[in-house]
Each structure stands twice: as structure tokens, then as C-alpha cells.
C-alpha positions in Angstrom: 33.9 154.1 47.8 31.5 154.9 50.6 33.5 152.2 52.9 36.5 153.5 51.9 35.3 157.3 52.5 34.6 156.0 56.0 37.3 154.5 56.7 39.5 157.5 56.3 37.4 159.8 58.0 37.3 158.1 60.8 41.0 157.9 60.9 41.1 161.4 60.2 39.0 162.2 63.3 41.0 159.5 66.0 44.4 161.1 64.7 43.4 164.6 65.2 41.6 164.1 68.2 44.4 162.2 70.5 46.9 163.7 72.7 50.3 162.4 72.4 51.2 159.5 74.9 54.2 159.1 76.2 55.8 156.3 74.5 59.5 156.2 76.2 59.6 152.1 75.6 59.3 152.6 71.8 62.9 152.8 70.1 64.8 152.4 67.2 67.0 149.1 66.2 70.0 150.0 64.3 72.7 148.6 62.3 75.6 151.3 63.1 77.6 150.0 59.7 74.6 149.7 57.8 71.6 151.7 57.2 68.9 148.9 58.3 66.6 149.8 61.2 63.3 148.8 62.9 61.2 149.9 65.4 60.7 148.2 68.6 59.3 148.7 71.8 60.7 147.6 75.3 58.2 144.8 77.1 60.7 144.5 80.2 63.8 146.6 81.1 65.9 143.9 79.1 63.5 142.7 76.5 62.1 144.3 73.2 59.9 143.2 71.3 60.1 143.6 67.2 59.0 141.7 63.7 60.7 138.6 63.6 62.1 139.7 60.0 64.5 142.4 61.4 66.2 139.7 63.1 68.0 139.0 59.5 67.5 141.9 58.1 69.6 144.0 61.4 71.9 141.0 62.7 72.9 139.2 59.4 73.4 142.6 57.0 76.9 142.2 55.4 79.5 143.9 57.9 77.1 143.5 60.9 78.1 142.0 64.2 76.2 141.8 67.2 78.1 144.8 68.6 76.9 147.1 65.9 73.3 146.1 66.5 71.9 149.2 68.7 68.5 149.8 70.4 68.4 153.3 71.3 65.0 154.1 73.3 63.0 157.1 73.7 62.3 160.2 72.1 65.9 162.2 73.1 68.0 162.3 69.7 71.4 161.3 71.3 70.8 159.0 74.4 72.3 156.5 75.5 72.3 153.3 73.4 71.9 149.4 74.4 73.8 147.0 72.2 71.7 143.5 71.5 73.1 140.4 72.5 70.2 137.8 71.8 67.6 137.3 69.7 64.5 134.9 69.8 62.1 134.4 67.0 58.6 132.8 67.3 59.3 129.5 67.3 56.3 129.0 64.0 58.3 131.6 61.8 61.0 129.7 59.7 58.2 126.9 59.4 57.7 126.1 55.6 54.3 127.7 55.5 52.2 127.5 52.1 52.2 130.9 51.8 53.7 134.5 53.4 50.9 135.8 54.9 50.6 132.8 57.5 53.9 133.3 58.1 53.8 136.8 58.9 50.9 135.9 61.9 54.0 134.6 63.5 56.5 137.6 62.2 58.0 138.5 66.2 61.0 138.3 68.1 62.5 139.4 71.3 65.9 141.2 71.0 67.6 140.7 74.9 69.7 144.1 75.6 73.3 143.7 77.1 71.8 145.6 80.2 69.1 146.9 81.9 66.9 150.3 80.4 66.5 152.2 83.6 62.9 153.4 83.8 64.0 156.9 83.6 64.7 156.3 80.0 62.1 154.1 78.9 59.2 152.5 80.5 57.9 148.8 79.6 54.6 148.1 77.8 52.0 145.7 79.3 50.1 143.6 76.7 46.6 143.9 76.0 43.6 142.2 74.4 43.4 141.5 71.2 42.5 144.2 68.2 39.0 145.5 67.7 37.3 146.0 64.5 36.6 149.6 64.4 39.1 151.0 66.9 41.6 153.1 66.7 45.4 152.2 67.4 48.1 154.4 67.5 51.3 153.9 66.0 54.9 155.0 66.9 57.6 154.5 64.6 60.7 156.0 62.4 61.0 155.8 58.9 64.5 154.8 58.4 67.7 156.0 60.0 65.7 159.9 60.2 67.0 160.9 63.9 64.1 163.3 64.6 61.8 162.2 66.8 59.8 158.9 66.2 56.2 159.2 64.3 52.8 159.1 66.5 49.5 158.7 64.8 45.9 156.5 65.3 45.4 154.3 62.8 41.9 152.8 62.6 42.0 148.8 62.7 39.6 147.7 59.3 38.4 144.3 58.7 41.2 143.1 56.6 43.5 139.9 56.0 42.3 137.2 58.2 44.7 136.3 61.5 46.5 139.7 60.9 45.5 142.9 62.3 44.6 145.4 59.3 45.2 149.0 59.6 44.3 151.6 57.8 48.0 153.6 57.9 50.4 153.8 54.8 53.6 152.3 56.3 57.1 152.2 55.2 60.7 151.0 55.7 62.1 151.1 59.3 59.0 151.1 60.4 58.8 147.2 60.7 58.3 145.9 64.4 56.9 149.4 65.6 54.0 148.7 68.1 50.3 149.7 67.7 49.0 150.0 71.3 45.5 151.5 72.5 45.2 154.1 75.1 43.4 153.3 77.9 42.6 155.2 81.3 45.0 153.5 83.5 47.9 153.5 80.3 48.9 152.3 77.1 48.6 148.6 76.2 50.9 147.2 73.2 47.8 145.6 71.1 50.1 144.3 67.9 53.4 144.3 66.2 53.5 146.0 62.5 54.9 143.2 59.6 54.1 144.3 57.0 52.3 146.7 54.2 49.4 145.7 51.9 46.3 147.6 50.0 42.6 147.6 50.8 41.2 148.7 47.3 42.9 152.0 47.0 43.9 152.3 51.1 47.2 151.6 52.1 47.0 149.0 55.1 49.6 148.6 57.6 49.6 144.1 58.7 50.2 143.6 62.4 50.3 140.4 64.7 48.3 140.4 67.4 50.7 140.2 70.7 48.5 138.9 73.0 48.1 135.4 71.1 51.6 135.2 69.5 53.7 136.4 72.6 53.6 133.9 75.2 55.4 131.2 73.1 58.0 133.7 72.0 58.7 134.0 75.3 58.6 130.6 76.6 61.2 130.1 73.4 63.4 133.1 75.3 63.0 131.4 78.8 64.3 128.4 77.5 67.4 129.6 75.8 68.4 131.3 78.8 68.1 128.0 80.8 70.6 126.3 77.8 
């Protein structure tokens, strides 16, 4: 109980204590016949990044096409919309793993856009180290298909399940592939990807992947598709 009384007070103190960044490459990924979304977050004009698990749940939902899979950046309810004409997952997610948590170290994919995001809408993320015991992350997502603007709050990261980053943040749906980043003095740096949702005793944990270790051979996987 003492941990845990830590835990959230500490979380208590980094939410209440930050400033709101400005988080224009973070957007929603919607099915316009269903009502599946994600989150993502733009790491190029072209490329977003997301949990590999909204690649089925967004592309292959019963009336879905391509066409009807939108990423619609930034805060601005209303703005202009990006249809997704690619998707890459991590190239160890469909492995037959023992069990589900390995497999979600390797829950990412890259969605490709139809077109540029000019940087007047939304600004790329650069990737940074890995996740720190004890830090706080912040996290922007949208629960569901909610239009108001997207969710911002720090989440502290706790030590958790092992090869995951553990947060301590109740999560929930259409909040999958929203990015935890850290603020830094010269910007934000997209830290992890959020998979999934677990407990810690009586916390609710948000699971992430760490980006820094899982991204490059997504995109090697993207690199090479485009070459096909």
C-alpha cells in the first residue's frame, strides 16, 4: 500500500505540474463505416506510427475498405483528413509466440498516408531513449470516436511487466497506439507506443513498447515494401 500510495502521488504531482505541449503529430485513426479507432502519432509527413493490433482491428472491420480508413491529425475538430493506403506491422508480431505478452513487445505498425501532412497541421515526432523507471510520460489520446479534443496527461512509468513499458494510467478503448513521449528542453520525444491495459495490485497500468528498440525494423520492413 505504501508503494502503491507513491505511485499515485507522484503521478498526481507530474500531471498537475506540466504545461500542455503541443502535440499536432498525434491523431486519430478512424473507420468512417465503423466505430473502430486508434490513436497514432505522425513520425514523418507520410508515416504514423500506431499498435500493430489496429491494423486488423481499423483495416479488416466488416464493411471497411482502405478508403474508409482516415487519420485525421491535430487537435482542430473538423480538419482535413488523410486516407491510409499502407500498412506495415513489425515483422515479429504474427510470430507464434508462447504467450501474449511477448507478442505485444512487438505490437507496432506504420500506417503510410495517401499524401503528405503539411507541417502546418501536424509536426513529426523524433524518437528518443528508452523509458526510465520513475519518470513521468505523458500521454495523448482519444477514447473512442469522442470528437473533442484528444486527452493529455503524465503518467508515471512503474517497474512493471518485463520488456514492456508499465505505466501507471487507466487506459481504455481507442486509445490503443497513442504515444507516450517525454518533454524535453529542445522538444518532445515519442518514448513508447500504448498496447495494451493491465493491473498493478489495485493500479490500473497502461503496457507500451518501447520505440526506440522496436522501430528500426518496422521500418526497414516499410522500406522494403516500397522497393517491391
Amino acid at each position: 500500500m505504501r508503494l502503491l500510495h507513491s505511485v499515485l502521488t507522484l503521478l498526481a504531482l507530474g500531471a498537475a505540474t506540466s504545461a500542455l505541449a503541443d502535440v499536432s503529430a498525434v491523431g486519430r485513426l478512424e473507420n468512417t463505416s465503423t466505430d473502430q479507432t486508434c490513436t497514432g502519432a505522425l513520425i514523418s509527413p507520410r508515416y504514423v506510427l500506431t499498435a500493430a493490433h489496429c491494423v486488423g482491428a481499423l483495416r479488416n472491420a466488416e464493411g471497411s475498405s482502405d478508403a474508409q480508413v482516415l487519420f485525421r491529425p491535430g487537435k482542430p475538430v473538423g480538419g482535413p483528413t488523410f486516407s491510409i493506403i499502407d500498412s506495415a506491422m513489425h515483422p515479429l508480431f504474427n510470430q507464434p509466440f508462447a504467450r501474449d505478452l511477448q507478442k505485444l513487445r512487438f505490437d507496432i505498425a506504420i500506417f503510410t498516408l495517401d499524401r503528405d501532412v503539411p507541417r502546418t497541421i501536424g509536426v513529426p515526432m523524433v524518437v528518443g531513449e528508452e523509458a526510465r523507471v520513475g519518470e513521468t510520460l505523458f500521454l495523448v489520446s482519444w477514447r473512442g470516436a469522442n470528437p473533442t479534443p484528444p486527452r493529455q496527461r503524465g503518467c508515471l512509468v512503474v517497474d512493471g511487466t518485463p520488456g514492456l513499458v508499465s505505466v501507471a494510467c487507466a487506459v481504455g478503448g481507442g486509445e490503443s497506439g497513442a504515444p507516450l513521449f517525454r518533454k524535453t528542453q529542445s522538444g518532445l520525444e515519442l518514448v513508447a507506443v500504448l498496447t495494451s491495459r493491465s493491473s498493478l495490485g489495485q493500479q490500473p497500468i497502461g503496457l507500451a513498447t518501447n520505440v526506440a528498440i522496436r522501430l528500426p525494423p518496422l521500418e526497414r520492413a516499410v522500406k522494403a515494401g516500397e522497393g517491391s
